[in-house]
C-alpha positions in Angstrom: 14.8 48.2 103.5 13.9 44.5 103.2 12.4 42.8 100.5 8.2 42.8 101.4 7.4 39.0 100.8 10.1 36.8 100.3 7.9 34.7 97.8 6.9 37.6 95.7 10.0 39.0 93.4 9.7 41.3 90.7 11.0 42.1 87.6 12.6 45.8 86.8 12.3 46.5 83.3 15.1 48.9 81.6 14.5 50.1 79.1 16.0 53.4 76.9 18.5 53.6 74.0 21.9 52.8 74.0 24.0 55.0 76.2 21.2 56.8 78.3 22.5 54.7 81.4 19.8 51.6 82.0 23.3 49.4 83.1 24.6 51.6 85.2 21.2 52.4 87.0 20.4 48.7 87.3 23.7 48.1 88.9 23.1 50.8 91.3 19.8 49.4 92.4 21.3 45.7 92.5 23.7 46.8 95.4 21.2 48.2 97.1 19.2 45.7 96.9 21.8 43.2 97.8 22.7 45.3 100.5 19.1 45.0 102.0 19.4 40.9 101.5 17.5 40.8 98.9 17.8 38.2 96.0 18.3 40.1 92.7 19.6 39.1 89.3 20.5 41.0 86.5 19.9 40.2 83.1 22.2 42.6 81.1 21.4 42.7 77.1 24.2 42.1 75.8 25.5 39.5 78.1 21.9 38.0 77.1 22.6 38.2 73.4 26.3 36.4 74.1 24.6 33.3 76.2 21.1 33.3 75.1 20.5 34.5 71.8 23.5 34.2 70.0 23.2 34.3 66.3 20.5 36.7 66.3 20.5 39.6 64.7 19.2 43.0 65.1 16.5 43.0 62.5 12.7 43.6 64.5 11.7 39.5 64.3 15.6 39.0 66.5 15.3 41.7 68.8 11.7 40.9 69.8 12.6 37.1 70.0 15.8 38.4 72.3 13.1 40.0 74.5 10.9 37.2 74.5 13.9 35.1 75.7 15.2 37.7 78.7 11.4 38.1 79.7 11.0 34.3 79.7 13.8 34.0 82.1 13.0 37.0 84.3 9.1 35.5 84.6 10.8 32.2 85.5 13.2 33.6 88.2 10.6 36.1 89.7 7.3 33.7 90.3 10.1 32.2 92.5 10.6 35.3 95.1 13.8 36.6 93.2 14.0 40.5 91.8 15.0 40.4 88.5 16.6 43.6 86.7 16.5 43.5 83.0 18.8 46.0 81.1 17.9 45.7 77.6 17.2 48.4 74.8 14.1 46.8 74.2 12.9 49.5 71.6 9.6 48.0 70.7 6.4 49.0 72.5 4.8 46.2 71.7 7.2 43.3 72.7 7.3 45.6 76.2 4.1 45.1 76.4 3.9 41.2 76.0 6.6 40.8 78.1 4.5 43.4 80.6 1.8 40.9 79.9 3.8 37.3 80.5 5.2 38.6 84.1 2.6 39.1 86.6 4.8 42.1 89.1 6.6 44.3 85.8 7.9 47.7 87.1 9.2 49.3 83.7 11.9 52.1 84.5 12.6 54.1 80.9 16.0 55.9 81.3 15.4 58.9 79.1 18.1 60.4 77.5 18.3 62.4 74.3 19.8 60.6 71.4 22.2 63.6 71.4 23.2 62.8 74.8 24.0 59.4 74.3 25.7 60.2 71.1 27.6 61.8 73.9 28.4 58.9 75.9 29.2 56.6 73.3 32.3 54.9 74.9 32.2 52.1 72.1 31.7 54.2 69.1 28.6 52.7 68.5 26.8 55.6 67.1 29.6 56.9 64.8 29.1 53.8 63.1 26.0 54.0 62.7 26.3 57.5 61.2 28.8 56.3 59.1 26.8 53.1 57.7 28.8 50.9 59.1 26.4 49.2 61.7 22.8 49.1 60.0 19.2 48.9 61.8 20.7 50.8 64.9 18.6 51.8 67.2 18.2 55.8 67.8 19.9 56.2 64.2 17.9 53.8 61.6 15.8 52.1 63.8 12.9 54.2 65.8 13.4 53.6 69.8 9.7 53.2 71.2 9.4 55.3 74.5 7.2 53.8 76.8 4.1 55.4 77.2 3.3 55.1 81.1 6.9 53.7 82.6 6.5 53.1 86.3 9.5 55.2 86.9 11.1 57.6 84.3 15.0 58.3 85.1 16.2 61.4 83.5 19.3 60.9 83.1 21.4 63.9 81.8 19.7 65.8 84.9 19.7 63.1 87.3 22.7 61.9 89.2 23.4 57.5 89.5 22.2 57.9 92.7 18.7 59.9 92.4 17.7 57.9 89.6 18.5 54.7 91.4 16.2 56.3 94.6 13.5 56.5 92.9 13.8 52.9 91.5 14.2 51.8 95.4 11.1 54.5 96.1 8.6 53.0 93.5 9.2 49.2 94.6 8.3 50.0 98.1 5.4 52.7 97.0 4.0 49.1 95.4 5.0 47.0 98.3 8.0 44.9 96.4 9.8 46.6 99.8 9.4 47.5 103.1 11.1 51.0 104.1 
């Protein structure tokens, strides 16, 4: 696999709610990607939240200007032949949308999961929190989560394994010619 014109990137577009596995599927298709040669940067949420957009909250007006801020980036790095992977809740349609609209090559990969399986996977303790009040406007609990309506790629992740979901990332960019086989 090689990257199909070095001057034309793309951004990858996680989204899905906390714990239904966007991170660990973006750093599955990073290595491969790397592996192949190809530039890629990731653009975790919460590493965004620590360096970009710290002092925001998590009320709608922060999170959408937290997503305006990563898909301002990721257009920047992507008009310049990189592929950019965005792991981000992003639980608004609409701010999806605008960023969808900002970057000219948007793949949007929705790692479903149900909220019951996250709960699940909750190595932080995040939704326990939320259940008991102590974290408000969480997303899932008592905050909606958006799903998208036509993703690119939709990874189900309590039936699909790391691996599979990460394929069919790899099998979508080079269906729309991001990649050569």
């Amino acid at each position: 696999m090689k990257q199909a014109n070095r001057e034309r990137g793309c951004v990858i577009w996680f989204t899905g709610l906390s714990g239904s596995g966007k991170t660990t599927i973006a750093h599955a298709v990073e290595e491969q990607l790397l592996d192949a040669g190809v530039g890629v940067e990731i653009l975790d949420g919460d590493v965004v939240r620590e360096n970009l957009s710290k002092g925001l909250g998590f009320s709608e007006e922060d999170r959408n200007t937290n997503i305006r801020r990563i898909a301002f980036v990721a257009h920047l790095l992507q008009r310049n032949g990189t592929f950019v992977i965005t792991a981000a809740i992003s639980p608004y349609k609409a701010i999806r949308d605008e960023a969808r609209a900002m970057i000219k090559d948007f793949v949007e990969v929705f790692a479903e999961a149900s909220l019951e399986v996250c709960e699940e996977r909750d190595t932080k303790g995040l939704y326990a929190k939320a259940r008991a009040g102590e974290i408000k406007g969480f997303t899932g609990i008592d905050d909606p989560y958006e799903a998208p309506d036509n993703p690119e790629v939709i990874c189900h992740t309590a039936d699909e394994s790391v691996e599979e979901s990460a394929q069919k990332v790899i099998d979508k960019l080079i269906e729309l010619k991001y990649l050569e086989a």
